[in-house]
Backbone atoms as SQL, in Angstrom:
CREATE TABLE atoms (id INTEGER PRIMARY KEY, chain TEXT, resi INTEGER, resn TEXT, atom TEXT, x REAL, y REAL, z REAL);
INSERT INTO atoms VALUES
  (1, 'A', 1, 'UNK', 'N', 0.816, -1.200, 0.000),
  (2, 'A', 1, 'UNK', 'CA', 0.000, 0.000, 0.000),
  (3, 'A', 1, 'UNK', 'C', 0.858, 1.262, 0.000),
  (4, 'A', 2, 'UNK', 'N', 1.748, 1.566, 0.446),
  (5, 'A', 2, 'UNK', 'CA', 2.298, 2.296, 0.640),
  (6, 'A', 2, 'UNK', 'C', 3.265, 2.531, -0.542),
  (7, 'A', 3, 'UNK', 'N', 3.574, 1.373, -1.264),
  (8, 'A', 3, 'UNK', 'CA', 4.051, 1.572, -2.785),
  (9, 'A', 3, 'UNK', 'C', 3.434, 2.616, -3.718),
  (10, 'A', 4, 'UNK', 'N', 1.878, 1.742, -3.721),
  (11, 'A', 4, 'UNK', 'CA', 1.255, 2.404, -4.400),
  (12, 'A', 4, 'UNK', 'C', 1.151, 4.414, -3.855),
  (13, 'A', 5, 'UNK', 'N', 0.958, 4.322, -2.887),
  (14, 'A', 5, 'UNK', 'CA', 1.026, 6.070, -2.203),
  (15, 'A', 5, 'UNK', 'C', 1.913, 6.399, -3.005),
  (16, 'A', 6, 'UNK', 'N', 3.109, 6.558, -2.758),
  (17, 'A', 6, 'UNK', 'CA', 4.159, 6.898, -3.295),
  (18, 'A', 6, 'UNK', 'C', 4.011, 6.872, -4.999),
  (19, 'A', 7, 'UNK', 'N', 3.842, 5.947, -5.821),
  (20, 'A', 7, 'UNK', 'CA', 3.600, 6.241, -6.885),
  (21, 'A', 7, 'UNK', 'C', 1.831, 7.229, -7.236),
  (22, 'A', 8, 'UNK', 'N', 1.429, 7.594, -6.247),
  (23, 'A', 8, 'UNK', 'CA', 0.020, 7.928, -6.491),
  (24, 'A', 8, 'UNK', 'C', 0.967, 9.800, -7.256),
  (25, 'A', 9, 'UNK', 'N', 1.447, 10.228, -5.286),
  (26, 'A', 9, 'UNK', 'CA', 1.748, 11.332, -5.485),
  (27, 'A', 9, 'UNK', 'C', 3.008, 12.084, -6.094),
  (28, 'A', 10, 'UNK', 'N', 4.039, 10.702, -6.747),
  (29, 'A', 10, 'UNK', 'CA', 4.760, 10.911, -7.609),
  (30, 'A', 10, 'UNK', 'C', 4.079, 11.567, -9.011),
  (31, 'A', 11, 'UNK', 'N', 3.302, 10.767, -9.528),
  (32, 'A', 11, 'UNK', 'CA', 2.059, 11.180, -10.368),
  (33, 'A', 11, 'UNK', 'C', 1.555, 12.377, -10.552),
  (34, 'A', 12, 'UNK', 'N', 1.097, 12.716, -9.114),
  (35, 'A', 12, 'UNK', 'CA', 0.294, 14.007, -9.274),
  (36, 'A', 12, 'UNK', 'C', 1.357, 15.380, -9.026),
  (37, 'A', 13, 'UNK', 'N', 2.329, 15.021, -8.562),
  (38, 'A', 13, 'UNK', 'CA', 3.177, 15.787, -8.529),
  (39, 'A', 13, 'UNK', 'C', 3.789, 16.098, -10.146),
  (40, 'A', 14, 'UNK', 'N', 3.951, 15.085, -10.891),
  (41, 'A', 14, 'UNK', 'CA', 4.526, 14.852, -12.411),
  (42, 'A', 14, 'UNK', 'C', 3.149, 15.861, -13.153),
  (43, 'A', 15, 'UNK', 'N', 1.709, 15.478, -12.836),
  (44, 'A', 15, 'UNK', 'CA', 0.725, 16.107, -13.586),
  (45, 'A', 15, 'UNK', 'C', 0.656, 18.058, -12.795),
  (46, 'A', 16, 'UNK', 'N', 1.265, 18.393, -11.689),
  (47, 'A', 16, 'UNK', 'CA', 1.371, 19.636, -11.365),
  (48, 'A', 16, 'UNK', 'C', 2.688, 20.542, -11.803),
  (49, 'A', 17, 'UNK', 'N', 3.277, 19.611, -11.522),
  (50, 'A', 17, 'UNK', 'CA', 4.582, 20.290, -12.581),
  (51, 'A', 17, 'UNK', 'C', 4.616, 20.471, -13.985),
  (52, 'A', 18, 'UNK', 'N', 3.991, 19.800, -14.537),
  (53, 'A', 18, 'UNK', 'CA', 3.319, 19.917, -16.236),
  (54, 'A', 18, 'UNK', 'C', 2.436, 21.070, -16.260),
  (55, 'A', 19, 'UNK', 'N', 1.636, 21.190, -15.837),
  (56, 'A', 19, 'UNK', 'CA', 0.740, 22.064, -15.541),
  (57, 'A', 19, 'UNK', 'C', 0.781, 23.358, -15.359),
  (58, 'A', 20, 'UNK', 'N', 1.825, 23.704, -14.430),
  (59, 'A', 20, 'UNK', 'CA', 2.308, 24.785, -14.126),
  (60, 'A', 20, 'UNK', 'C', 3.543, 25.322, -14.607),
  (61, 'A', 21, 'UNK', 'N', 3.701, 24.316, -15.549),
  (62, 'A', 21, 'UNK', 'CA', 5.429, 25.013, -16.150),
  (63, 'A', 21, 'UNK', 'C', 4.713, 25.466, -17.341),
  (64, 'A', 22, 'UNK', 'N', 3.056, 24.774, -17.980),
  (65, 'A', 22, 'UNK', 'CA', 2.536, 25.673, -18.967),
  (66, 'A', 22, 'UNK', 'C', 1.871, 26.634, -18.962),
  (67, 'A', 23, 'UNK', 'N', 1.234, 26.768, -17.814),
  (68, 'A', 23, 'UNK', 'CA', 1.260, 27.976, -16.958),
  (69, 'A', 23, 'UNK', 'C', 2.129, 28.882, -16.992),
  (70, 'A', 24, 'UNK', 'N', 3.236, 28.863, -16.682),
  (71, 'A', 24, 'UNK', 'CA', 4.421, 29.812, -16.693),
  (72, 'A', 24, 'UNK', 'C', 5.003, 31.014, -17.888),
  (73, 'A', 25, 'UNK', 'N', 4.732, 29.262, -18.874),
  (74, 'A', 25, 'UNK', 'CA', 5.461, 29.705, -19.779),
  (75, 'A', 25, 'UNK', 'C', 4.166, 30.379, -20.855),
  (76, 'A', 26, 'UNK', 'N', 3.105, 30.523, -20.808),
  (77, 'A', 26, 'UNK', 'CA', 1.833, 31.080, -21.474),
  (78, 'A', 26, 'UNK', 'C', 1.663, 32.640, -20.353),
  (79, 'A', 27, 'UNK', 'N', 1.811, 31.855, -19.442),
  (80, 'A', 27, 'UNK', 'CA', 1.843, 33.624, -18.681),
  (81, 'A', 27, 'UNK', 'C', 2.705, 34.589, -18.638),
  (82, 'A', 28, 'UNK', 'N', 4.022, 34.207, -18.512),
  (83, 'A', 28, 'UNK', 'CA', 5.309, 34.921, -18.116),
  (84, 'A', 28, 'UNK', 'C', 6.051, 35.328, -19.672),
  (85, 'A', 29, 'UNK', 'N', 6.135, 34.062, -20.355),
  (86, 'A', 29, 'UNK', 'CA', 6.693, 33.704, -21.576),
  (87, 'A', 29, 'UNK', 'C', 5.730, 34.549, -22.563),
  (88, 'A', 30, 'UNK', 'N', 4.312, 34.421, -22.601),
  (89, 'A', 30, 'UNK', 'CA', 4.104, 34.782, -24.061),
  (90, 'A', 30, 'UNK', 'C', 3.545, 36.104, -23.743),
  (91, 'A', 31, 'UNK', 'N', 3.068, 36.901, -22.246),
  (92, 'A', 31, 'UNK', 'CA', 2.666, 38.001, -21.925),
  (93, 'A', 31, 'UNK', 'C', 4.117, 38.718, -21.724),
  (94, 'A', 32, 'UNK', 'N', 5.067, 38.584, -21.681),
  (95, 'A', 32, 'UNK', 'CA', 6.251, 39.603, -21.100),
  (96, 'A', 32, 'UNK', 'C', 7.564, 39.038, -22.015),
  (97, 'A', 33, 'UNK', 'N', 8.002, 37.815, -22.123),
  (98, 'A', 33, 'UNK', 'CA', 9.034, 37.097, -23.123),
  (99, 'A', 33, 'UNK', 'C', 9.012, 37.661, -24.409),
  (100, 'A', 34, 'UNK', 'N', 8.449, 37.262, -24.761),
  (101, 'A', 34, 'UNK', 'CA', 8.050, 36.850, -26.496),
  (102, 'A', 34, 'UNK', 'C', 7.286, 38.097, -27.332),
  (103, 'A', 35, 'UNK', 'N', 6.615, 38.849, -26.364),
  (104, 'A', 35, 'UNK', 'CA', 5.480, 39.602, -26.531),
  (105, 'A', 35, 'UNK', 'C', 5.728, 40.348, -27.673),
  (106, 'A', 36, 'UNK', 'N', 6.896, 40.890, -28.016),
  (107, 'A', 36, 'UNK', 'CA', 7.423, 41.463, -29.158),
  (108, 'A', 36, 'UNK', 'C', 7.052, 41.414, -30.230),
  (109, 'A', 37, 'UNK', 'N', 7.401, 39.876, -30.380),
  (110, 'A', 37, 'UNK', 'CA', 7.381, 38.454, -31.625),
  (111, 'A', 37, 'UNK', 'C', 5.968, 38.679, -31.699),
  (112, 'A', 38, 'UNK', 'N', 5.130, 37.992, -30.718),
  (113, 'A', 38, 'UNK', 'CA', 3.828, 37.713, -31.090),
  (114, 'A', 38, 'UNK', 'C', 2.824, 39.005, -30.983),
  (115, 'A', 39, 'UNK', 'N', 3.540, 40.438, -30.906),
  (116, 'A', 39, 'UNK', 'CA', 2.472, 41.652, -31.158),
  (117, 'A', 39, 'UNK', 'C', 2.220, 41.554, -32.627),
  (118, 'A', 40, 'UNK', 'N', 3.125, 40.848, -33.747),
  (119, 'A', 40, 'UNK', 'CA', 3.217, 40.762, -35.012),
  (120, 'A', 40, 'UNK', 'C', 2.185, 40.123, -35.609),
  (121, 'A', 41, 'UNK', 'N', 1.048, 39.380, -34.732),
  (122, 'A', 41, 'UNK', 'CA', 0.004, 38.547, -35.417),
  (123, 'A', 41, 'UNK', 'C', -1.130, 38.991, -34.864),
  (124, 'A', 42, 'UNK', 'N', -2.349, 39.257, -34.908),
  (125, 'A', 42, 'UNK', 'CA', -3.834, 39.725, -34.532),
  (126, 'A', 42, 'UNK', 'C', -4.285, 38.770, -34.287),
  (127, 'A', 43, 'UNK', 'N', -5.176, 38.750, -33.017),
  (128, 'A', 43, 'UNK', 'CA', -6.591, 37.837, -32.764),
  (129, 'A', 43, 'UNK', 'C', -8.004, 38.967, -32.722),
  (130, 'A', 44, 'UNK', 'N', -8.446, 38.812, -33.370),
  (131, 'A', 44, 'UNK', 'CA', -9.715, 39.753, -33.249),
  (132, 'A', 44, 'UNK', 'C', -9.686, 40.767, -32.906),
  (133, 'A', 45, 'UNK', 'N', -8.761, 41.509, -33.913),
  (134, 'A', 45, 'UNK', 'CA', -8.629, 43.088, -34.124),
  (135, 'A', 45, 'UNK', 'C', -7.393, 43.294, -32.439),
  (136, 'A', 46, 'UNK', 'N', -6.594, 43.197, -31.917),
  (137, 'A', 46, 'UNK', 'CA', -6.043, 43.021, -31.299),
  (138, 'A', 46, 'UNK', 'C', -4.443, 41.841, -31.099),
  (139, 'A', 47, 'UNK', 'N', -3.571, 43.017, -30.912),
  (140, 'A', 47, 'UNK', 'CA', -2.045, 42.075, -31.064),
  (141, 'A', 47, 'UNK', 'C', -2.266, 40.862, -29.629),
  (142, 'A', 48, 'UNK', 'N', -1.460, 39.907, -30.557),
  (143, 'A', 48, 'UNK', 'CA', -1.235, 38.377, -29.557),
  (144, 'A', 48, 'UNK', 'C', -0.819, 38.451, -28.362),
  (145, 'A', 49, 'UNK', 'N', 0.161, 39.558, -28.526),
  (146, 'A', 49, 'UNK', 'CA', 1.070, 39.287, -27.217),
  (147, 'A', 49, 'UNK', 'C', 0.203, 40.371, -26.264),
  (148, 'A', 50, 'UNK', 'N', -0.665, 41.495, -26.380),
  (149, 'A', 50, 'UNK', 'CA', -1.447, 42.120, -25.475),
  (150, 'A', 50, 'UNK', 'C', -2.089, 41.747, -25.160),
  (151, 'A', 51, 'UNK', 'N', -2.766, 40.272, -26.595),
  (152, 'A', 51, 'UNK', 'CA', -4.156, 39.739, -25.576),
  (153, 'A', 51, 'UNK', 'C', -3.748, 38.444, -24.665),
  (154, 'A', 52, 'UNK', 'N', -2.645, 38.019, -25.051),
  (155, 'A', 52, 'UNK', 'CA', -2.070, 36.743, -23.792),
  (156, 'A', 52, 'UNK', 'C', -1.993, 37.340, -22.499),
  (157, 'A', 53, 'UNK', 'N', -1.120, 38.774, -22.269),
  (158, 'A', 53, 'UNK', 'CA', -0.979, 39.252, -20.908),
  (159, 'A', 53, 'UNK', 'C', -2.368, 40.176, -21.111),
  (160, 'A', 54, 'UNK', 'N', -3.206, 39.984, -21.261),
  (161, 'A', 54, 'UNK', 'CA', -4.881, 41.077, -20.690),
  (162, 'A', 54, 'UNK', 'C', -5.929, 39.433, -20.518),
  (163, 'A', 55, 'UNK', 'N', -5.814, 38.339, -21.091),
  (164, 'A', 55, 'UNK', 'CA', -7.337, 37.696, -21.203),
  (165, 'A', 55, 'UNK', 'C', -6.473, 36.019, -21.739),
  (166, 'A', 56, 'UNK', 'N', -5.564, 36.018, -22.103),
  (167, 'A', 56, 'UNK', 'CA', -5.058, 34.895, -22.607),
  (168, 'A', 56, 'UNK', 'C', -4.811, 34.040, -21.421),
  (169, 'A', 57, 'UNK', 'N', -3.756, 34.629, -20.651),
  (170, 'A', 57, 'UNK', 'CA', -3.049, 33.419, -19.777),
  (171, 'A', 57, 'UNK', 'C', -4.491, 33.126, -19.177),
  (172, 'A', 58, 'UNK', 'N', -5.392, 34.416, -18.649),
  (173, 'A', 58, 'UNK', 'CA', -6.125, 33.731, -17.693),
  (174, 'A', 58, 'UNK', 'C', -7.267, 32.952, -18.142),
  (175, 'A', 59, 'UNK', 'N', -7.319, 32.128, -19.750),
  (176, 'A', 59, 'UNK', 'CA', -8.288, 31.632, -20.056),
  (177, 'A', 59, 'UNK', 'C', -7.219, 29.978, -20.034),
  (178, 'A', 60, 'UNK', 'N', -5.963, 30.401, -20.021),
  (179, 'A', 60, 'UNK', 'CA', -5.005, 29.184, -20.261),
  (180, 'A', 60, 'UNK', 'C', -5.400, 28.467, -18.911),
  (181, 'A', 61, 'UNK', 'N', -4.846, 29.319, -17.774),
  (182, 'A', 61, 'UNK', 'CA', -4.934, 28.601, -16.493),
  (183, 'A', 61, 'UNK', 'C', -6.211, 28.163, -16.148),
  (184, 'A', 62, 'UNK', 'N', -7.514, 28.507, -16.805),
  (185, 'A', 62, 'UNK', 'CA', -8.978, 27.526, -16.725),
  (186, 'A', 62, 'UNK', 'C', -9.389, 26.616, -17.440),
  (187, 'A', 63, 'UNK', 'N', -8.627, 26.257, -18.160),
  (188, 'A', 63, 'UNK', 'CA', -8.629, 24.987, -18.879),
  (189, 'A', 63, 'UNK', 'C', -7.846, 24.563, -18.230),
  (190, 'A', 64, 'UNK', 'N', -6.480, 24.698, -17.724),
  (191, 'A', 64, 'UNK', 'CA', -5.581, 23.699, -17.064),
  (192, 'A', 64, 'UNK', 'C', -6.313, 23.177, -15.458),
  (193, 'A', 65, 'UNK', 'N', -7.352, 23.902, -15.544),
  (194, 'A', 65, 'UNK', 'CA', -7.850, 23.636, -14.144),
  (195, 'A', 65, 'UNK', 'C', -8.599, 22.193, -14.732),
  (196, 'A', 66, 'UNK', 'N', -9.479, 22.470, -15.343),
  (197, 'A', 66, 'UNK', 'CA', -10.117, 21.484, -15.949),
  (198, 'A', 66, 'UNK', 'C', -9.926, 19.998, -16.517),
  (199, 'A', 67, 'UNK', 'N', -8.261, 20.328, -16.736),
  (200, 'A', 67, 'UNK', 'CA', -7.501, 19.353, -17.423),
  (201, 'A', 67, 'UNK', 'C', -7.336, 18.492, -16.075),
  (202, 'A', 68, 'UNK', 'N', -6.539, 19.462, -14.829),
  (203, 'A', 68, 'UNK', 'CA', -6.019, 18.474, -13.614),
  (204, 'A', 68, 'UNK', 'C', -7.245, 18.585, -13.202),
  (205, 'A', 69, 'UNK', 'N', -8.410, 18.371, -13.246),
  (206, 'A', 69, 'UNK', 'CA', -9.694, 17.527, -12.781),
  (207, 'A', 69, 'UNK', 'C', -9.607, 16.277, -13.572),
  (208, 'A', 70, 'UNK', 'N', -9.822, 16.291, -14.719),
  (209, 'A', 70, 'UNK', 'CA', -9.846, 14.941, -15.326),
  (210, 'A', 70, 'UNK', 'C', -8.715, 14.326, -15.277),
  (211, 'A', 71, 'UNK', 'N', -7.251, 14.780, -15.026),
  (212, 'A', 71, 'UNK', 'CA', -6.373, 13.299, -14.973),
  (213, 'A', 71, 'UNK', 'C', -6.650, 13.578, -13.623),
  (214, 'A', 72, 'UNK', 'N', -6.795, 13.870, -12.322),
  (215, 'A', 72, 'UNK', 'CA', -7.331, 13.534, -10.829),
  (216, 'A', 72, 'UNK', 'C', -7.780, 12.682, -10.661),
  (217, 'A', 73, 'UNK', 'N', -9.184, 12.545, -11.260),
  (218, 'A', 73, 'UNK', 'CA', -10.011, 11.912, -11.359),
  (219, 'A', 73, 'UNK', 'C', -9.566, 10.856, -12.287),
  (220, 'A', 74, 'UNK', 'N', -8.831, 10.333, -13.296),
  (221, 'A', 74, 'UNK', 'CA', -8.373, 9.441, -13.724),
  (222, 'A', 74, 'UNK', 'C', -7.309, 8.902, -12.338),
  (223, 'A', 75, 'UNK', 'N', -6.417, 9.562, -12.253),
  (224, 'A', 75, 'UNK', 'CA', -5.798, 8.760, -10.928),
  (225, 'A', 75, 'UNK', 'C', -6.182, 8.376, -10.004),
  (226, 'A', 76, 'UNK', 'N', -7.233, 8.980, -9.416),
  (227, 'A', 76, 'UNK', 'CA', -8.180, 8.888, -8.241),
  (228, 'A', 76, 'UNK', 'C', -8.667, 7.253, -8.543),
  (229, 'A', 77, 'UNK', 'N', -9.215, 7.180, -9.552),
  (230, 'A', 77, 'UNK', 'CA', -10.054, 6.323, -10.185),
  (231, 'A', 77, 'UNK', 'C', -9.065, 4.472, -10.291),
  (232, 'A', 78, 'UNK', 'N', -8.166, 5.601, -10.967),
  (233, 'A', 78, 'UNK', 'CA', -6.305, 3.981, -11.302),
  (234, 'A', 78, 'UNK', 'C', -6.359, 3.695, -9.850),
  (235, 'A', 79, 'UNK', 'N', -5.889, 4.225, -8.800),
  (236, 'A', 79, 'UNK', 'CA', -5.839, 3.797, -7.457),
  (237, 'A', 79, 'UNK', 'C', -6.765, 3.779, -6.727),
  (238, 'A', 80, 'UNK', 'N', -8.129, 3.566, -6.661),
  (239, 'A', 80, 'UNK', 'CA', -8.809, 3.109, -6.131),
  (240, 'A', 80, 'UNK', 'C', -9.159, 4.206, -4.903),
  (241, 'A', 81, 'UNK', 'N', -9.224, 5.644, -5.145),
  (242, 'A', 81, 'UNK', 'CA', -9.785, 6.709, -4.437),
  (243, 'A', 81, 'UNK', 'C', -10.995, 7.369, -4.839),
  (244, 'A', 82, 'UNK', 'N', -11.077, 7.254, -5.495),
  (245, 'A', 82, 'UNK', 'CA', -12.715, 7.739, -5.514),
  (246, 'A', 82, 'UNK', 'C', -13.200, 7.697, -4.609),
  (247, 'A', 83, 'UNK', 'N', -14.093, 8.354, -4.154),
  (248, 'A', 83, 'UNK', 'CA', -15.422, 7.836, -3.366),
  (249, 'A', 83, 'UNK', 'C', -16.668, 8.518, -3.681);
């Protein structure tokens, strides 16, 4: 049992670090990094890199919320936590 623990929160630790390094790099990276580069392309009358740092990252990080619900709940599910 205790194997399995250990590989539970190895896991979820592997799916938060994924998560948040795309996080990072969509927030930090394409609002303040890059922003230069990507003012060069339009989304709906508006440059890329203004709308990543005004409305972008924070539509990124609600899908990633969404995402670590469903593999959760897939792991939850592999190891026998649900309830």
């Amino acid at each position: 049992m205790a194997t399995d623990t250990k590989k539970y929160w190895k896991t979820n630790l592997k799916y938060l670090t994924i998560l948040l390094s795309i996080w990072f790099v969509v927030s930090f990276g394409c609002g303040i990094l890059f922003v230069d580069e990507l003012n060069n392309i339009k989304l709906g009358g508006f440059k890329l890199g203004f709308w990543f740092a005004q409305q972008g990252a924070i539509y990124v990080f609600v899908i990633l919320i969404f995402v670590y619900i469903k593999l959760m709940n897939a792991l939850d599910e592999k190891y026998n936590l649900n309830d």
